[in-house]
PyMOL commands that place a pseudoatom at each C-alpha (Angstrom):
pseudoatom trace, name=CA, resn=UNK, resi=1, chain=A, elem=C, hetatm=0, pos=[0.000, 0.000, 0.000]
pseudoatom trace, name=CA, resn=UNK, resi=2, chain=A, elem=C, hetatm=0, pos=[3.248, 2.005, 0.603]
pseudoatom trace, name=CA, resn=UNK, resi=3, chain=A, elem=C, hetatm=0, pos=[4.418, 1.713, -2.486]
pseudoatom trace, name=CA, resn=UNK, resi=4, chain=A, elem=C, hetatm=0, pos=[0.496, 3.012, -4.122]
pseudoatom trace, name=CA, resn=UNK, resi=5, chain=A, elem=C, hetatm=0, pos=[0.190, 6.137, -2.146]
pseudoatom trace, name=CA, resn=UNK, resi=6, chain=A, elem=C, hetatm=0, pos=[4.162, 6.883, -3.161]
pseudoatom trace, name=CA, resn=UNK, resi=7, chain=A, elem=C, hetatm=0, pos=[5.674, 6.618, -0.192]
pseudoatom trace, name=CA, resn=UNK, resi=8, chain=A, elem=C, hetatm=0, pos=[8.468, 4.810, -1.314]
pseudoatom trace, name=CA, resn=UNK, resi=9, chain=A, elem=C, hetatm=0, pos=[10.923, 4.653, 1.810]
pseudoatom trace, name=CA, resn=UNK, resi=10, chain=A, elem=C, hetatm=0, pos=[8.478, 3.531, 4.095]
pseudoatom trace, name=CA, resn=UNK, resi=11, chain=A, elem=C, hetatm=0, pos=[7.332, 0.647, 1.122]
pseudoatom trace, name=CA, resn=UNK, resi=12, chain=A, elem=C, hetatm=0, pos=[11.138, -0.268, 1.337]
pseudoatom trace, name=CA, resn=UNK, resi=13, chain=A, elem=C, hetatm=0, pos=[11.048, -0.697, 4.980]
pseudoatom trace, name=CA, resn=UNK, resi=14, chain=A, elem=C, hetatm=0, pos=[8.517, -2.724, 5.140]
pseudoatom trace, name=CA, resn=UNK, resi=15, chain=A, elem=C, hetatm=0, pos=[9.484, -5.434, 2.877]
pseudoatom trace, name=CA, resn=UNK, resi=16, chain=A, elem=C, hetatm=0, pos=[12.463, -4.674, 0.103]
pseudoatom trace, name=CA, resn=UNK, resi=17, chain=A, elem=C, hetatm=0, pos=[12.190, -7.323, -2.389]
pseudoatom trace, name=CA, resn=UNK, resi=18, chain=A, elem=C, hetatm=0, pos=[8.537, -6.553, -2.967]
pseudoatom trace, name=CA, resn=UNK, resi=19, chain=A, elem=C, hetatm=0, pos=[9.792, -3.212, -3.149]
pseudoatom trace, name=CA, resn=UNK, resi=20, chain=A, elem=C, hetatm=0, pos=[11.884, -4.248, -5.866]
pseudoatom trace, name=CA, resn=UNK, resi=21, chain=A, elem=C, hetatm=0, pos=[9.721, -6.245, -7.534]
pseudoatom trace, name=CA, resn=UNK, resi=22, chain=A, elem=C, hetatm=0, pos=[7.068, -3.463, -7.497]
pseudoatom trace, name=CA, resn=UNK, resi=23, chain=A, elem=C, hetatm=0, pos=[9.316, -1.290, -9.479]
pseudoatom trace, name=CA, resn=UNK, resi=24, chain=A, elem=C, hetatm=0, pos=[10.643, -4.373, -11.988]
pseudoatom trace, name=CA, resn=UNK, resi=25, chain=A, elem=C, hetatm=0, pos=[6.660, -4.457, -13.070]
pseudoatom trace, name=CA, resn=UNK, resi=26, chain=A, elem=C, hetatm=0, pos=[6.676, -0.834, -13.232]
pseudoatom trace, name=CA, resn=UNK, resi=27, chain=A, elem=C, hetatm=0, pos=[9.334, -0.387, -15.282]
pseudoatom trace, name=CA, resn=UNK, resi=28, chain=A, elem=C, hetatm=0, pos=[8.506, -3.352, -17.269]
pseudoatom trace, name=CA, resn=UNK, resi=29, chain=A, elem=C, hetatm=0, pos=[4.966, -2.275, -18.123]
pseudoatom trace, name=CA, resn=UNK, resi=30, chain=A, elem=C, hetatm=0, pos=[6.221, 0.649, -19.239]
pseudoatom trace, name=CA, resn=UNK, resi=31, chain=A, elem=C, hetatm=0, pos=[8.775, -0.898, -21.455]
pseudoatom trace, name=CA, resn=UNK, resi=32, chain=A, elem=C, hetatm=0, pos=[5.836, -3.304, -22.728]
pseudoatom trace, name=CA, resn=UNK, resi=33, chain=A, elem=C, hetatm=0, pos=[3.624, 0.294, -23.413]
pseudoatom trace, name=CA, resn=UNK, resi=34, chain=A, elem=C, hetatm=0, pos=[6.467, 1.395, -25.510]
pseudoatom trace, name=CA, resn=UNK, resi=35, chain=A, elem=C, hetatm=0, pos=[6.990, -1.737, -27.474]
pseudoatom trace, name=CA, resn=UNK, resi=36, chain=A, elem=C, hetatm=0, pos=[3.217, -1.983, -28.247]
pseudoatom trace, name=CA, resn=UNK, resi=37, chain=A, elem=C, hetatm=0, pos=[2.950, 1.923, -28.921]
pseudoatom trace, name=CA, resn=UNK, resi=38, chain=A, elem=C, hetatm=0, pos=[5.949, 2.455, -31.282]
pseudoatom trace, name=CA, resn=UNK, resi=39, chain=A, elem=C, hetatm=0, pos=[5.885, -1.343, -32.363]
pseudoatom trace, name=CA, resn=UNK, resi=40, chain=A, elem=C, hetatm=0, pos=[9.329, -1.928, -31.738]
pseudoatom trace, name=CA, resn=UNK, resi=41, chain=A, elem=C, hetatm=0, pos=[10.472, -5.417, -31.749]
pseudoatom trace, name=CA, resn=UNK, resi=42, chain=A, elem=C, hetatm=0, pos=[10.861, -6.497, -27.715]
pseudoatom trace, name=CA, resn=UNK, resi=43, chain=A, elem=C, hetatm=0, pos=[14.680, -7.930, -26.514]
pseudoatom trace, name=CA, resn=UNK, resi=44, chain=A, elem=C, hetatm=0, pos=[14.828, -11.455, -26.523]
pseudoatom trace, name=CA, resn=UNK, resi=45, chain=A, elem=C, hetatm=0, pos=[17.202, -13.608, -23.748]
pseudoatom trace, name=CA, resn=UNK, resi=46, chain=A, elem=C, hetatm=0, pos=[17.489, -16.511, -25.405]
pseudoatom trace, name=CA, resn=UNK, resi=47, chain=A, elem=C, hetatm=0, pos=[21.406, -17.043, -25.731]
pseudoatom trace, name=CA, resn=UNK, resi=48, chain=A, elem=C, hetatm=0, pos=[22.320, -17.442, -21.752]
pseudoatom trace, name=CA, resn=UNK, resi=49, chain=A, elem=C, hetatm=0, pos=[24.309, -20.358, -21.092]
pseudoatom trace, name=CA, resn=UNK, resi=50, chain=A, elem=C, hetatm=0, pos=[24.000, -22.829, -18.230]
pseudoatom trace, name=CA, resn=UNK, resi=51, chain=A, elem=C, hetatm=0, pos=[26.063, -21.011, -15.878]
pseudoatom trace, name=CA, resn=UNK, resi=52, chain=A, elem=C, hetatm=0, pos=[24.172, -17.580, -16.404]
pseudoatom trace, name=CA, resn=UNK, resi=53, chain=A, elem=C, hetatm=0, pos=[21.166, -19.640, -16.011]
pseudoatom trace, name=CA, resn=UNK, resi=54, chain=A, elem=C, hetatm=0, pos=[22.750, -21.219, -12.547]
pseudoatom trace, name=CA, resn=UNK, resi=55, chain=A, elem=C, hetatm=0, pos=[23.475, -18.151, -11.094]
pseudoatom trace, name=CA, resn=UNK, resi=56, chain=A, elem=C, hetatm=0, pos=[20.295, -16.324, -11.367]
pseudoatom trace, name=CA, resn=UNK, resi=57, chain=A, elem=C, hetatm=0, pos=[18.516, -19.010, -10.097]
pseudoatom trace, name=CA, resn=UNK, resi=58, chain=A, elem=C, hetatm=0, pos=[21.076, -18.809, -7.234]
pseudoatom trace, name=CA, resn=UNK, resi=59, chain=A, elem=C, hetatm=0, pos=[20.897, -15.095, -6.694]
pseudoatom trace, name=CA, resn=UNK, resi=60, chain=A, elem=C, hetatm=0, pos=[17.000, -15.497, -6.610]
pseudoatom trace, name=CA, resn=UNK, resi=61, chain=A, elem=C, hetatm=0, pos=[17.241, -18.007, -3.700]
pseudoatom trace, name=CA, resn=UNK, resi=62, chain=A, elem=C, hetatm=0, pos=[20.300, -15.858, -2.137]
pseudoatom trace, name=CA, resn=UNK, resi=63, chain=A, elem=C, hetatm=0, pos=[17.657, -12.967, -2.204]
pseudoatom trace, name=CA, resn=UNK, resi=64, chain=A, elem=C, hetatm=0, pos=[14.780, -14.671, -1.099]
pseudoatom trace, name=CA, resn=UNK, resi=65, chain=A, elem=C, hetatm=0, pos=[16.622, -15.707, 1.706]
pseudoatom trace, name=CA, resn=UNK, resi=66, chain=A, elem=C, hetatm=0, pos=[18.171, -12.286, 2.808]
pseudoatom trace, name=CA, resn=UNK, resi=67, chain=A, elem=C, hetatm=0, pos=[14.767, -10.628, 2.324]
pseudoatom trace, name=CA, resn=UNK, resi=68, chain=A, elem=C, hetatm=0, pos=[13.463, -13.243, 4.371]
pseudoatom trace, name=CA, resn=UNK, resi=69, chain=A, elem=C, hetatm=0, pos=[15.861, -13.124, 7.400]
pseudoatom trace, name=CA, resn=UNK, resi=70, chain=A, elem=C, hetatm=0, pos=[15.984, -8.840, 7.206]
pseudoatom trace, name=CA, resn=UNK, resi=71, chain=A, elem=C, hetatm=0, pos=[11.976, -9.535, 7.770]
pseudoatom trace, name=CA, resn=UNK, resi=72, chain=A, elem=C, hetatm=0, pos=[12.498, -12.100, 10.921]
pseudoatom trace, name=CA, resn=UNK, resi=73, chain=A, elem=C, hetatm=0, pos=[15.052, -9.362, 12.414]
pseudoatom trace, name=CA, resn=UNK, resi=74, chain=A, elem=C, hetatm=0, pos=[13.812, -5.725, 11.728]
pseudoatom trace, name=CA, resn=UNK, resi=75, chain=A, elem=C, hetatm=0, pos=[12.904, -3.743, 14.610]
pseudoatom trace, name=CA, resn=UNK, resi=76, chain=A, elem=C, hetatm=0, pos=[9.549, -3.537, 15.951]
pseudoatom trace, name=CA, resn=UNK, resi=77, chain=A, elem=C, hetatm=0, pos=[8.656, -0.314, 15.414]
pseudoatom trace, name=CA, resn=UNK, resi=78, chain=A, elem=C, hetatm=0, pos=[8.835, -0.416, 11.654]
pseudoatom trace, name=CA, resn=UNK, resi=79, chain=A, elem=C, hetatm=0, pos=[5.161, -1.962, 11.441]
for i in range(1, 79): cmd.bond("trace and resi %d" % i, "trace and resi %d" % (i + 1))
show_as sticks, trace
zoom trace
């Protein structure tokens, strides 16, 4: 709700990877409106190699997991 009513810090203090997140599907609608407007052709990924692959799926679990301990230890006042 943070994040709606543009109160970004506060949105970031309460959780930071939805944070994130929130502002990956903003700025990919708006790259998605500008393909579809200007019909430009969209980027493609399709040339990453196994380790590339590897290590996002690692740095998604690496984030999950810091996300999830920073919410198990921030202060009690934040909420």
């Amino acid at each position: 709700m943070e994040f709606f009513h543009l109160h970004f810090l506060a949105a970031c203090r309460w959780n930071p990877l939805v944070f994130v997140g929130l502002w990956g599907v903003t700025l990919f609608d708006i790259y998605a409106a500008i393909v579809l407007l200007f019909r430009i052709p969209p980027l493609r990924f399709n040339g990453l190699s196994s380790d590339q692959r590897k290590f996002a799926r690692v740095a998604v679990i690496v984030l999950l997991g810091l996300n999830w301990i920073y919410l198990l230890l921030r202060p009690p006042g934040v909420f």
